[in-house]
py3Dmol code that shows the C-alpha trace and the ligand (Angstrom):
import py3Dmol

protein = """\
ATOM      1  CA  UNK A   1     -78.167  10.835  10.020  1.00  0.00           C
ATOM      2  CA  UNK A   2     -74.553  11.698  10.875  1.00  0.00           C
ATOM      3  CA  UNK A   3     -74.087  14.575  12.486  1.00  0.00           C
ATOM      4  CA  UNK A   4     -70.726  16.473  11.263  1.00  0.00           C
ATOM      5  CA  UNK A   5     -71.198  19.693  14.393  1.00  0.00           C
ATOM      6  CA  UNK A   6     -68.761  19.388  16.297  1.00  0.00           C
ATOM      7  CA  UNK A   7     -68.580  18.968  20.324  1.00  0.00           C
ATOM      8  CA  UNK A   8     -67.785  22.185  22.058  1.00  0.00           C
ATOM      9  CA  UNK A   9     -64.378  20.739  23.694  1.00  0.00           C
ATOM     10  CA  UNK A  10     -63.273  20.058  19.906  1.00  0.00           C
ATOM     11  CA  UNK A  11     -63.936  23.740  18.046  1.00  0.00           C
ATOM     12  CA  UNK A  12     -62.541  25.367  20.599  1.00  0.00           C
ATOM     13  CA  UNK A  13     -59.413  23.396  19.753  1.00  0.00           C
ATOM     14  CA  UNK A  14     -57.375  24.646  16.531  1.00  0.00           C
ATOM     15  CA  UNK A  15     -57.939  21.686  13.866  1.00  0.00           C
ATOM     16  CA  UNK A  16     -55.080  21.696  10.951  1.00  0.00           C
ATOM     17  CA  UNK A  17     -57.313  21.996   8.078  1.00  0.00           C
ATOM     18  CA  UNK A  18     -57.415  18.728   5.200  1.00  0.00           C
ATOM     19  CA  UNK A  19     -57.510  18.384   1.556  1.00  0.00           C
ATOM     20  CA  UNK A  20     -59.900  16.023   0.727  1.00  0.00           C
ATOM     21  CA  UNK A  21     -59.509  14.527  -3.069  1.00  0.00           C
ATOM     22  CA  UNK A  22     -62.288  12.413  -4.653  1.00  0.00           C
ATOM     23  CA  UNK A  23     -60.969  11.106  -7.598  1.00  0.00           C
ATOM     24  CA  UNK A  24     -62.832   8.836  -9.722  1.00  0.00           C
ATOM     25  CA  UNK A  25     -63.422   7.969 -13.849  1.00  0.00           C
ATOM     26  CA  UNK A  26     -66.103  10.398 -15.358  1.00  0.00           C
ATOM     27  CA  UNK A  27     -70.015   9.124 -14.783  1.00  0.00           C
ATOM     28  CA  UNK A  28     -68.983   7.215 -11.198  1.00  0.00           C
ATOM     29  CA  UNK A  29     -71.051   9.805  -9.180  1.00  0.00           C
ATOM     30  CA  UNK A  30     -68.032  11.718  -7.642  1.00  0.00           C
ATOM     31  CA  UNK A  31     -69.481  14.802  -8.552  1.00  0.00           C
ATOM     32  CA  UNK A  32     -72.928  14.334  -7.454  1.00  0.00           C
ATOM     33  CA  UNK A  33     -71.442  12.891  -4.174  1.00  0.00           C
ATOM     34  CA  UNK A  34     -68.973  16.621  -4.045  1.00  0.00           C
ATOM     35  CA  UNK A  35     -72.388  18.469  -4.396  1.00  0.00           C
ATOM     36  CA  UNK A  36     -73.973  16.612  -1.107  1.00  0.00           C
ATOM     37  CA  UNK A  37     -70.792  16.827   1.273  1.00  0.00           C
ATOM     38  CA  UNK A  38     -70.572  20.840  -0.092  1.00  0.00           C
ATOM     39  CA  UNK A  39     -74.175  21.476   0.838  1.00  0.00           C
ATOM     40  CA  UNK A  40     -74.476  19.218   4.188  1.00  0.00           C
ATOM     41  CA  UNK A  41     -71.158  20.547   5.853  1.00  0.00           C
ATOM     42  CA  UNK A  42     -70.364  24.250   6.226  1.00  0.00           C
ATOM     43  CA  UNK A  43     -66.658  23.127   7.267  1.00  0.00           C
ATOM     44  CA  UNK A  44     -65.558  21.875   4.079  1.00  0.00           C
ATOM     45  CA  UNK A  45     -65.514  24.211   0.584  1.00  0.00           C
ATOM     46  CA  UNK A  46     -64.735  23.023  -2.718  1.00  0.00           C
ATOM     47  CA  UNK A  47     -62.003  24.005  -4.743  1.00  0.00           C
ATOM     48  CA  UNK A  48     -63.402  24.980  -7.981  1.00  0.00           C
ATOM     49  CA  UNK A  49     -60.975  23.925 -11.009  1.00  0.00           C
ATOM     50  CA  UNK A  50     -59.220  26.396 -14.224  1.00  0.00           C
ATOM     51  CA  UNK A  51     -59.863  24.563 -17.576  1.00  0.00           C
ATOM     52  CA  UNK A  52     -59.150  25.157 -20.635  1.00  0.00           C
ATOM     53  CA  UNK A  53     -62.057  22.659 -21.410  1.00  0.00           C
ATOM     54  CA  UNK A  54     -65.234  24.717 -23.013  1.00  0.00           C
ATOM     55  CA  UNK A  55     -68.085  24.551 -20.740  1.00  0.00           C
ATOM     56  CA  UNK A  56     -70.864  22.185 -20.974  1.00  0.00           C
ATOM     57  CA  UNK A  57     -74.382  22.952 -21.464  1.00  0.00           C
ATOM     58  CA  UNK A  58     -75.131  24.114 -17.691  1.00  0.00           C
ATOM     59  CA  UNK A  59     -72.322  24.954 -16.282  1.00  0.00           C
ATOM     60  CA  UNK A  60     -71.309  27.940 -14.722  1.00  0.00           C
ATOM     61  CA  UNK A  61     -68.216  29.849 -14.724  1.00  0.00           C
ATOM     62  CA  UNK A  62     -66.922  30.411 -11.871  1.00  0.00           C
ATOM     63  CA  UNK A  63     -68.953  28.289  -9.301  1.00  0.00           C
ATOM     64  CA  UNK A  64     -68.151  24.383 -11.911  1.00  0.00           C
ATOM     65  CA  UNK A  65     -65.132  25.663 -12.700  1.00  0.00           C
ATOM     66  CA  UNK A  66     -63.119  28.643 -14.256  1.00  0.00           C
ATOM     67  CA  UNK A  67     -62.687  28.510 -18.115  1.00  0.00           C
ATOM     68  CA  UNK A  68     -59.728  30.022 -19.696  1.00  0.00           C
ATOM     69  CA  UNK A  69     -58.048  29.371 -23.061  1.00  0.00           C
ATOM     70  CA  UNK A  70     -54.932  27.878 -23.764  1.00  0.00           C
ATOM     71  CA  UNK A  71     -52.939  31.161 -23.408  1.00  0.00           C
ATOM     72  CA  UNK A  72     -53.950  32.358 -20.331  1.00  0.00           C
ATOM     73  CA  UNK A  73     -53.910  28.783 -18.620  1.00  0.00           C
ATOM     74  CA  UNK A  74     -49.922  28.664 -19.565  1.00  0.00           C
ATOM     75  CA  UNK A  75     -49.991  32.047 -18.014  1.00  0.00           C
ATOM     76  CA  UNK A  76     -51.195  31.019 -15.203  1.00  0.00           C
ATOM     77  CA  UNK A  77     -48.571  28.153 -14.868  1.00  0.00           C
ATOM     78  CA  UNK A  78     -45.411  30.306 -15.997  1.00  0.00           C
ATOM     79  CA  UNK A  79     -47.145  32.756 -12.490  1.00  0.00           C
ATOM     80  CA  UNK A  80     -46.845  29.583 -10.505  1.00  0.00           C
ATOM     81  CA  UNK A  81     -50.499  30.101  -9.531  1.00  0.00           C
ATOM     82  CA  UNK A  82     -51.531  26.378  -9.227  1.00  0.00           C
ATOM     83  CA  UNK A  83     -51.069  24.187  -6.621  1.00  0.00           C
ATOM     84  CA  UNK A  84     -51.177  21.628  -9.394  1.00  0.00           C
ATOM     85  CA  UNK A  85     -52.022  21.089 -12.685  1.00  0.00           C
ATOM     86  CA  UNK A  86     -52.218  18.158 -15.537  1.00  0.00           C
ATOM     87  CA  UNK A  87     -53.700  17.185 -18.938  1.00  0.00           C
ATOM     88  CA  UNK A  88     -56.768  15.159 -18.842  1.00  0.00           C
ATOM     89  CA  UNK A  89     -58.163  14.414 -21.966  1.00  0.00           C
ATOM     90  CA  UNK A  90     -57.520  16.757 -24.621  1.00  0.00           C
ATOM     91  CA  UNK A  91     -57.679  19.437 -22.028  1.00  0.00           C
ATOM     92  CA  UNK A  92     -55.747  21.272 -19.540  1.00  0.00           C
ATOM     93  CA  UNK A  93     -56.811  21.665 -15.910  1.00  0.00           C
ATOM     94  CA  UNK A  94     -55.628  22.760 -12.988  1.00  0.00           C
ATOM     95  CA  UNK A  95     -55.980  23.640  -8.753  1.00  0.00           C
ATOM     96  CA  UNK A  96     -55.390  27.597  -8.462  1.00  0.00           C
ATOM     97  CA  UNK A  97     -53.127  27.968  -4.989  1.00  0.00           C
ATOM     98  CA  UNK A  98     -54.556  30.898  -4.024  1.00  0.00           C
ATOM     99  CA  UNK A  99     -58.623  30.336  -2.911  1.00  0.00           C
ATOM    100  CA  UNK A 100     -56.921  27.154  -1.240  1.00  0.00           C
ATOM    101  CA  UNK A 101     -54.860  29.100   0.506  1.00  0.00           C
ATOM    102  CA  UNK A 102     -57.784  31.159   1.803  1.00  0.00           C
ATOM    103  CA  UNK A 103     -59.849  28.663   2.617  1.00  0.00           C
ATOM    104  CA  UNK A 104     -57.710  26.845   4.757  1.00  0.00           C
ATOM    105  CA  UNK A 105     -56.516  30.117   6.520  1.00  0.00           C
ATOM    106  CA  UNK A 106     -60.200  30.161   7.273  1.00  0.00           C
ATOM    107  CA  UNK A 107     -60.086  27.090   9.031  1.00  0.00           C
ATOM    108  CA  UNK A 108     -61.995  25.554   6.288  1.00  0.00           C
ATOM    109  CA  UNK A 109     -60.996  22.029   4.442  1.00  0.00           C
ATOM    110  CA  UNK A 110     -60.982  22.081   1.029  1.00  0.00           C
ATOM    111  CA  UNK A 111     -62.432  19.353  -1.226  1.00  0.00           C
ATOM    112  CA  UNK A 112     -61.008  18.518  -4.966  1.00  0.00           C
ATOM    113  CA  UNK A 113     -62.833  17.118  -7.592  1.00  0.00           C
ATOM    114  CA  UNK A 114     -59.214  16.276  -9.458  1.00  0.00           C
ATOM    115  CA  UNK A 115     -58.081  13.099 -11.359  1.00  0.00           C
ATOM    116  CA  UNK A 116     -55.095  11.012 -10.136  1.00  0.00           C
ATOM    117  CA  UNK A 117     -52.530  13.211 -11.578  1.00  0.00           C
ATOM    118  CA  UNK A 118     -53.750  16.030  -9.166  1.00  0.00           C
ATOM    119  CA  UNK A 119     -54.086  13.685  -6.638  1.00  0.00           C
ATOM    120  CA  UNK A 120     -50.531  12.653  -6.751  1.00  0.00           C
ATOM    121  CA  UNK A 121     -49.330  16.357  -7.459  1.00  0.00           C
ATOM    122  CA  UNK A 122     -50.987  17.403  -4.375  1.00  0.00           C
ATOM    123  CA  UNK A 123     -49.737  14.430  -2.189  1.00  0.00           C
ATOM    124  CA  UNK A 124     -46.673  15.073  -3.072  1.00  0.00           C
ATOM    125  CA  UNK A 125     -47.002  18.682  -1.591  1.00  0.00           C
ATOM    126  CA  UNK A 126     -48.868  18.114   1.292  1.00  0.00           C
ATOM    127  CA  UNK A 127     -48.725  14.735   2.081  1.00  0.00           C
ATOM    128  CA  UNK A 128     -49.876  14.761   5.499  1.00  0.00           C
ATOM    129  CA  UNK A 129     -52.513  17.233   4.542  1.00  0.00           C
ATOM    130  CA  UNK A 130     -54.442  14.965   1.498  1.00  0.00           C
ATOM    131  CA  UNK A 131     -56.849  12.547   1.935  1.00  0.00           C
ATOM    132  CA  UNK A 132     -57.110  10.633  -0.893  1.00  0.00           C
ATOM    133  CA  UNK A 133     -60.553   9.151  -1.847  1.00  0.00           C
ATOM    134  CA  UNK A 134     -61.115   7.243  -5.215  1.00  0.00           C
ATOM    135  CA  UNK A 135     -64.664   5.872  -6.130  1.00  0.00           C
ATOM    136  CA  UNK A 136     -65.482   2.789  -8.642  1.00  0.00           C
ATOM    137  CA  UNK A 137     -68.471   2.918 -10.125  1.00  0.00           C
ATOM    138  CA  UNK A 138     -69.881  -0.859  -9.980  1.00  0.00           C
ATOM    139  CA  UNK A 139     -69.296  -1.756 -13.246  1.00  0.00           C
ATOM    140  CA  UNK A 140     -68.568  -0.600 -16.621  1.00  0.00           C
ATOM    141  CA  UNK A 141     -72.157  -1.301 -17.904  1.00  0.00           C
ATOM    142  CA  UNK A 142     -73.395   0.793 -15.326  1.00  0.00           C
ATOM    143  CA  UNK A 143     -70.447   3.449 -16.410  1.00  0.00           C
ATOM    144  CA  UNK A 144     -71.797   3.502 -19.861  1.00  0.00           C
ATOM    145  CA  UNK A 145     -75.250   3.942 -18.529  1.00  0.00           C
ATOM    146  CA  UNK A 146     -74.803   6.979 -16.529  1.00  0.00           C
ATOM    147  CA  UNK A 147     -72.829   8.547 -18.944  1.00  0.00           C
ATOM    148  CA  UNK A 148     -75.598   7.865 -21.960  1.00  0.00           C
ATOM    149  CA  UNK A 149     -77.571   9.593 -19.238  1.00  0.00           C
ATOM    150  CA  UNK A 150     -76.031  12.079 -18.601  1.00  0.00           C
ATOM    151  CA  UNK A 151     -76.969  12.998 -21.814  1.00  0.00           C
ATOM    152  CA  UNK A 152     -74.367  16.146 -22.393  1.00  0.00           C
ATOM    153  CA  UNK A 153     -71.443  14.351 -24.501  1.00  0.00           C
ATOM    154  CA  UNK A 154     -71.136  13.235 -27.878  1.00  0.00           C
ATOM    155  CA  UNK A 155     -70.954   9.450 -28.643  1.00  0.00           C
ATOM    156  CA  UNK A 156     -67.536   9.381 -29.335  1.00  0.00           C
ATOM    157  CA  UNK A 157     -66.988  11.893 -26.197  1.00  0.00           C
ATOM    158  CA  UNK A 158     -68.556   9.079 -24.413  1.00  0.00           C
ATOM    159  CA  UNK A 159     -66.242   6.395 -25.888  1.00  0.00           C
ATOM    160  CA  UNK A 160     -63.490   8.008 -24.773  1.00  0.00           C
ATOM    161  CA  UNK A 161     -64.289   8.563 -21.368  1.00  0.00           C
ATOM    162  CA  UNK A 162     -64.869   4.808 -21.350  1.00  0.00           C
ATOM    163  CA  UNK A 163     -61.610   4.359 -22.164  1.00  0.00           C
ATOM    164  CA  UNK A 164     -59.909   6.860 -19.855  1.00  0.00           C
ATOM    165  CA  UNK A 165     -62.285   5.581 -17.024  1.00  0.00           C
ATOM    166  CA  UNK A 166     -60.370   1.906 -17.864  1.00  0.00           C
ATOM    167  CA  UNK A 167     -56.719   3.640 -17.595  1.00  0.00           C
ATOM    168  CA  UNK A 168     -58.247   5.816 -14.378  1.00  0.00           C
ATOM    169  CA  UNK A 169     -59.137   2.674 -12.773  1.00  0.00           C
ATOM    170  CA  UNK A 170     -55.664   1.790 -12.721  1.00  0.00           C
ATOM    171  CA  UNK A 171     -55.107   4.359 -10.566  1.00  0.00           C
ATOM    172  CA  UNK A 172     -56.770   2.715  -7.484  1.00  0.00           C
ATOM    173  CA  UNK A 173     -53.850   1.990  -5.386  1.00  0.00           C
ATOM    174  CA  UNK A 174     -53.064   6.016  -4.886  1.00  0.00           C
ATOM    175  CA  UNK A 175     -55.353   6.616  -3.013  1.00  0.00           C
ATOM    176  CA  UNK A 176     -56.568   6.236   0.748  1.00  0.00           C
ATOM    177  CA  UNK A 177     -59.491   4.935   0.113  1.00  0.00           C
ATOM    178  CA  UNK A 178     -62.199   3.152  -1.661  1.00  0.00           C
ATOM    179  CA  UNK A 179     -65.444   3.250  -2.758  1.00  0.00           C
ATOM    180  CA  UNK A 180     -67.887   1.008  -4.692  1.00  0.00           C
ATOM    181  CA  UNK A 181     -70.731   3.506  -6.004  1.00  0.00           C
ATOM    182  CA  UNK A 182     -74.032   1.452  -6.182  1.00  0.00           C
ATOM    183  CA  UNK A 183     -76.198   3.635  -4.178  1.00  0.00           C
ATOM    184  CA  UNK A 184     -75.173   7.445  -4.211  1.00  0.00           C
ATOM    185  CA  UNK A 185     -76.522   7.768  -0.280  1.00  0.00           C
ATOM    186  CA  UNK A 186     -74.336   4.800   0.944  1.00  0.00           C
ATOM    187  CA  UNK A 187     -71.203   6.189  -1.021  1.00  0.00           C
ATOM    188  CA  UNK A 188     -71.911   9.830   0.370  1.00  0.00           C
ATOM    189  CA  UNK A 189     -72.534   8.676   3.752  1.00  0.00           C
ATOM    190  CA  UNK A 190     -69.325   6.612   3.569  1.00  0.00           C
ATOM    191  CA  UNK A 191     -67.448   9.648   2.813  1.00  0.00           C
ATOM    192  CA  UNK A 192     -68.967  12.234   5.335  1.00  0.00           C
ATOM    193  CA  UNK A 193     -67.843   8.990   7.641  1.00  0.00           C
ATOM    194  CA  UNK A 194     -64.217   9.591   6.580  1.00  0.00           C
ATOM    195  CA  UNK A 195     -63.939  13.280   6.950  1.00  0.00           C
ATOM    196  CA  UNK A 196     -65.511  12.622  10.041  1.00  0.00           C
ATOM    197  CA  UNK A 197     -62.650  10.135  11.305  1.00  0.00           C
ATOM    198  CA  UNK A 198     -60.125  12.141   9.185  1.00  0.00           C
ATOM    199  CA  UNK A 199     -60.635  15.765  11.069  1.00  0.00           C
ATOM    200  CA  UNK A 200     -59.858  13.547  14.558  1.00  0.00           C
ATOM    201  CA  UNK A 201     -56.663  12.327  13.409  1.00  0.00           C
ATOM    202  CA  UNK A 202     -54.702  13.098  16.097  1.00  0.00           C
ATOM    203  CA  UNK A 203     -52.017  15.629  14.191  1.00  0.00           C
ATOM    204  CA  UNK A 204     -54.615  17.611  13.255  1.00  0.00           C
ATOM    205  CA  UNK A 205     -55.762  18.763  16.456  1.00  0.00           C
ATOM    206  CA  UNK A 206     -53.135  21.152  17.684  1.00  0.00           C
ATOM    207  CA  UNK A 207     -54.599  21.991  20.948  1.00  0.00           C
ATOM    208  CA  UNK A 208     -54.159  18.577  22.217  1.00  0.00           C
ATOM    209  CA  UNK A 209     -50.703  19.308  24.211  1.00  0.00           C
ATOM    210  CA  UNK A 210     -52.134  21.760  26.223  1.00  0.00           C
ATOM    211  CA  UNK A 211     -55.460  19.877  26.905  1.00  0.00           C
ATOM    212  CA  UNK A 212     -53.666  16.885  27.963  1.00  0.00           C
ATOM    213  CA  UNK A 213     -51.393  18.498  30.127  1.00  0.00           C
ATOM    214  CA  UNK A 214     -53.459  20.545  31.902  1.00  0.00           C
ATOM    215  CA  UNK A 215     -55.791  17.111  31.910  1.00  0.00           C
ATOM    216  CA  UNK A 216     -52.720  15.283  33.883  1.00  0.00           C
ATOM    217  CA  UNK A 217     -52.278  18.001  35.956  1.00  0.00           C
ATOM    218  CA  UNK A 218     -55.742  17.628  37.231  1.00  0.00           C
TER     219      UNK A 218
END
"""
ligand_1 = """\
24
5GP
P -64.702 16.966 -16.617
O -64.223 17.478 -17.935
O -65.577 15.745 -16.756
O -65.328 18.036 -15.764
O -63.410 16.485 -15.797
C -62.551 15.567 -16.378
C -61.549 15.087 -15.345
O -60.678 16.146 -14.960
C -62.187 14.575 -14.045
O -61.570 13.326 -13.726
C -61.818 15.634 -13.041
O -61.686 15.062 -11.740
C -60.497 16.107 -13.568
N -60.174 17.454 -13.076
C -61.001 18.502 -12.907
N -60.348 19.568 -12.423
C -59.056 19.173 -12.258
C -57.875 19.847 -11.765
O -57.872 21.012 -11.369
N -56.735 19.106 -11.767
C -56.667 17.818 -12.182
N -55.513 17.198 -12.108
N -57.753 17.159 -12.644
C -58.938 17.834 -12.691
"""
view = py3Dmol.view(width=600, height=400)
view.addModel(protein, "pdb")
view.setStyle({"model": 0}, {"cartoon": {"style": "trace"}})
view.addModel(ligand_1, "xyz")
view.setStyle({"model": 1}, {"stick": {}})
view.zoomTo()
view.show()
């Protein structure tokens, strides 16, 4: 099992904080796989998403994400108060700055659960910040499965989302890296592995002057 505690040298280093984005078509397991890497690593919080997108049997305001209407969503953009924002099916959705801002005051990274749109948005803010990773479920059969099993859409809902997840797919070359989703443990493992890599990337460990100089000075 991977082990994500860090050695002692290493916290008592200041790490730059990351934005991790998981991007993937509806149904490809991304949010399953958010769930794990939320619950297995106290380091990393998710961001949780305003929608103007009614909620679906289940889901909780607040904690899946924070549902608004129409009105006070364009409020919320005229305020400035996402970090990004896009329309994704009929729906609006969008990043709200300020919890992100907390969290990585906190020294916490932050994880998205955002489409490509949001991925690029945020990129293009923080590019050195964002690491981008985009999952593929391992076909489109199994796509259609998981979402008939999912069980919480409409048919047509469904058929759309098919078609988006084609179009989404397109998308692939954005990103950082990515995934093939055939077995949910493998994929999740994979991407504790790259958080794991990404937090020692050297420019985000700003100690590491001071450590190596006192380290040639002997
Ligand atoms: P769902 O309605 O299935 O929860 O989400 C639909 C799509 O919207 C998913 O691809 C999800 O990643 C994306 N999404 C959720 N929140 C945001 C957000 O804040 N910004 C952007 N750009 N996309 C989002």
């Amino acid at each position: 099992m991977l082990d994500d505690r860090r050695p002692r040298h290493e916290t008592e280093r200041h790490r730059r904080g990351l934005l991790l984005v998981v991007s993937s078509p509806s149904g490809a397991g991304k949010s399953t796989i958010a769930r794990k890497l939320i619950e297995a690593d106290a380091d990393i919080a998710m961001s949780v998403s305003t929608t103007t997108r009614p909620p679906r049997p289940g889901e909780i305001d607040g904690v899946d994400y924070r549902f608004v209407d129409v009105a006070a969503f364009k409020r919320m953009v005229a305020e400035d108060a996402f970090l990004e924002w896009a329309h994704v099916f009929d729906n609006r959705y969008g990043t709200p700055r300020a919890p992100v801002e907390v969290m990585l005051a906190d020294g916490r990274d932050v994880l998205f659960d955002i489409d490509w749109q949001g991925a690029q948005q945020l990129y293009q803010q923080a590019a050195g910040d964002v690491v981008r990773v985009f999952i593929l479920p391992p076909s489109m059969a199994e796509l259609s499965r998981r979402l008939h099993a999912r069980a919480t859409d409409a048919e047509e809902v469904i058929q759309r989302r098919m078609q988006r997840a084609v179009a989404e797919i397109g998308h692939w070359d954005g990103y950082d890296y990515v995934l093939v989703n055939d077995d949910v443990e493998r994929c999740f493992a994979q991407v504790r592995l790259i958080l794991r890599a990404e937090r020692l990337r050297r420019h985000r460990q700003s100690g590491l002057i001071g450590l190596t100089r006192s380290l040639m000075r002997g």
